[in-house]
C-alpha distance (Angstrom), angle and dihedral (degrees) to the residues before:
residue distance angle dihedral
X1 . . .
X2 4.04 . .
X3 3.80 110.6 .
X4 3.82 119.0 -134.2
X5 3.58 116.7 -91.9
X6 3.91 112.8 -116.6
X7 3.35 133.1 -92.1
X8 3.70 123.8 -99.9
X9 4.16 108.4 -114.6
X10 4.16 115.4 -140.8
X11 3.83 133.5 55.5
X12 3.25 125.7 -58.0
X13 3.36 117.5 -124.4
X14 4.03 100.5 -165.1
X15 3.91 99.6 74.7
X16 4.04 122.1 -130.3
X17 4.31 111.0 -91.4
X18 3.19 108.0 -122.2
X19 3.89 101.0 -117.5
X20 4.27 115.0 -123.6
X21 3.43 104.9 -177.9
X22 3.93 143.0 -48.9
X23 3.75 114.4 -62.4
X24 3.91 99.0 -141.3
X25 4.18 109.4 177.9
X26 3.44 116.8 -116.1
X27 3.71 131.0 -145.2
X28 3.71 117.3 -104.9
X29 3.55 118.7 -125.6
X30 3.43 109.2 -111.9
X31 4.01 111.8 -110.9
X32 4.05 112.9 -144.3
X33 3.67 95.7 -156.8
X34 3.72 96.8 56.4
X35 3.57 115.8 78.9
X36 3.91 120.0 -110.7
X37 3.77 90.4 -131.1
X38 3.45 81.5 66.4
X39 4.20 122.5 115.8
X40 3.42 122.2 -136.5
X41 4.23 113.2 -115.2
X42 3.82 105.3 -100.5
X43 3.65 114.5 -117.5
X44 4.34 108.0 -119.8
X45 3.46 130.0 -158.4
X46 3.33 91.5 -98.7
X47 3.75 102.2 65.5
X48 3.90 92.2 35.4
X49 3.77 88.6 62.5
X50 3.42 89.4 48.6
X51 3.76 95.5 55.0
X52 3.64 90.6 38.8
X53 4.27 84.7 59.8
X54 4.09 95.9 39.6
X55 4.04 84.2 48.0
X56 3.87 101.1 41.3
X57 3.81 104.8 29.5
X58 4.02 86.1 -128.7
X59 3.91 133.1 140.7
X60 3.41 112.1 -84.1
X61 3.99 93.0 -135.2
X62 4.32 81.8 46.2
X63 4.05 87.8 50.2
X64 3.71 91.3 49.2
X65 3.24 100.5 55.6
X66 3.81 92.3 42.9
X67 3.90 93.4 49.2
X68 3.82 91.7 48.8
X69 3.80 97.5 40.6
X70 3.70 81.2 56.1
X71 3.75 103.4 46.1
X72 3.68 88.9 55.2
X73 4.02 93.8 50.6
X74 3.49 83.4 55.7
X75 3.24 105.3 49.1
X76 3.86 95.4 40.6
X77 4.00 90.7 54.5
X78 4.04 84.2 49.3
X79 4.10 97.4 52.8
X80 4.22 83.4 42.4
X81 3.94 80.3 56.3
X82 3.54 95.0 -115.6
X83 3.93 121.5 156.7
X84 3.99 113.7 -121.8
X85 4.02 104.5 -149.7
X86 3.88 96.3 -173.0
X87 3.47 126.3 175.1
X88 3.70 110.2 -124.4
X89 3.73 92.1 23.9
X90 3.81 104.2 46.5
X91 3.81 126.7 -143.0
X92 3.58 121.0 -25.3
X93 3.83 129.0 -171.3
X94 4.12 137.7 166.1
X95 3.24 105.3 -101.1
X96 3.49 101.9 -176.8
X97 3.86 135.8 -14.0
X98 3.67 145.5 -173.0
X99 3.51 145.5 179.9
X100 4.01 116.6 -138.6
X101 4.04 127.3 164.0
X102 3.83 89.1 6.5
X103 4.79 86.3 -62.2
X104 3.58 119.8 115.4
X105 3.49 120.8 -128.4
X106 3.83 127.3 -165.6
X107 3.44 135.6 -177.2
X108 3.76 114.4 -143.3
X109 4.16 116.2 -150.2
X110 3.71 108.9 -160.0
X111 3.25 140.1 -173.7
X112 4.01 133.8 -179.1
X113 3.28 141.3 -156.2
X114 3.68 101.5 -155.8
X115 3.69 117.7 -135.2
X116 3.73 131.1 0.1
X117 3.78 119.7 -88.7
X118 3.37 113.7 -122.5
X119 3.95 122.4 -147.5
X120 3.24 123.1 -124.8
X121 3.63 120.1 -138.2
X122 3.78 125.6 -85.9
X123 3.50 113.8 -110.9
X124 4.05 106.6 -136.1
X125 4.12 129.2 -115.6
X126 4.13 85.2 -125.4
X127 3.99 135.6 49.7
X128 3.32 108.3 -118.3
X129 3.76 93.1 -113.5
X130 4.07 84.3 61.0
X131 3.93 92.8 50.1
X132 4.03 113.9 107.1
């Protein structure tokens, strides 16, 4: 079993998000004029910082630096052949890679869960007329 690789000692300077809620993706509606040939538009950095701020309430400069620091976690644990098991986004895995012309290419096998489940509340040992 890998151990954990240590924390980094000192203050932070990028402070925590506060967290609003669970982004879970949601399926497009299919659009009948656009052909199905069609791609969808890749999302940039640009525009996921942005929705990282309008979601969070952070700094943008703060949000950067979180959003990148995080795309490269991820992608370093997927070229060490890690699997990512996200909530949200589901497990992903390399499913294949190669090298070609000196560019890496990998093939990314995922596979959601859909949404979140929620938990439903325990139901307690005592009525609450019994409770002390």
């Amino acid at each position: 079993m890998a151990s954990k690789p240590a924390a980094k000692s000192g203050p932070s300077k990028i402070p925590a998000p506060k967290v609003v809620g669970v982004l879970v993706p949601q399926a497009a509606e299919p659009d009948s004029s656009a052909p199905e040939a069609a791609k969808a538009e890749a999302l940039k950095l640009k525009a996921l910082v942005d929705r990282v701020v309008q979601a969070t309430g952070a700094k943008k400069k703060d949000a950067r630096e979180l959003v990148e620091a995080t795309l490269n976690e991820v992608s370093a644990a997927l070229l060490r052949g890690e699997e990512l098991n996200l909530p949200g986004v589901g497990r992903v895995r390399v499913a294949r890679s190669a090298e070609k012309d000196g560019r890496s290419t990998v093939v990314l096998k995922m596979r959601t869960g859909g949404a979140p489940k929620k938990k439903e509340a325990k139901e307690g040992l005592a009525e609450a007329e019994e409770a002390v």
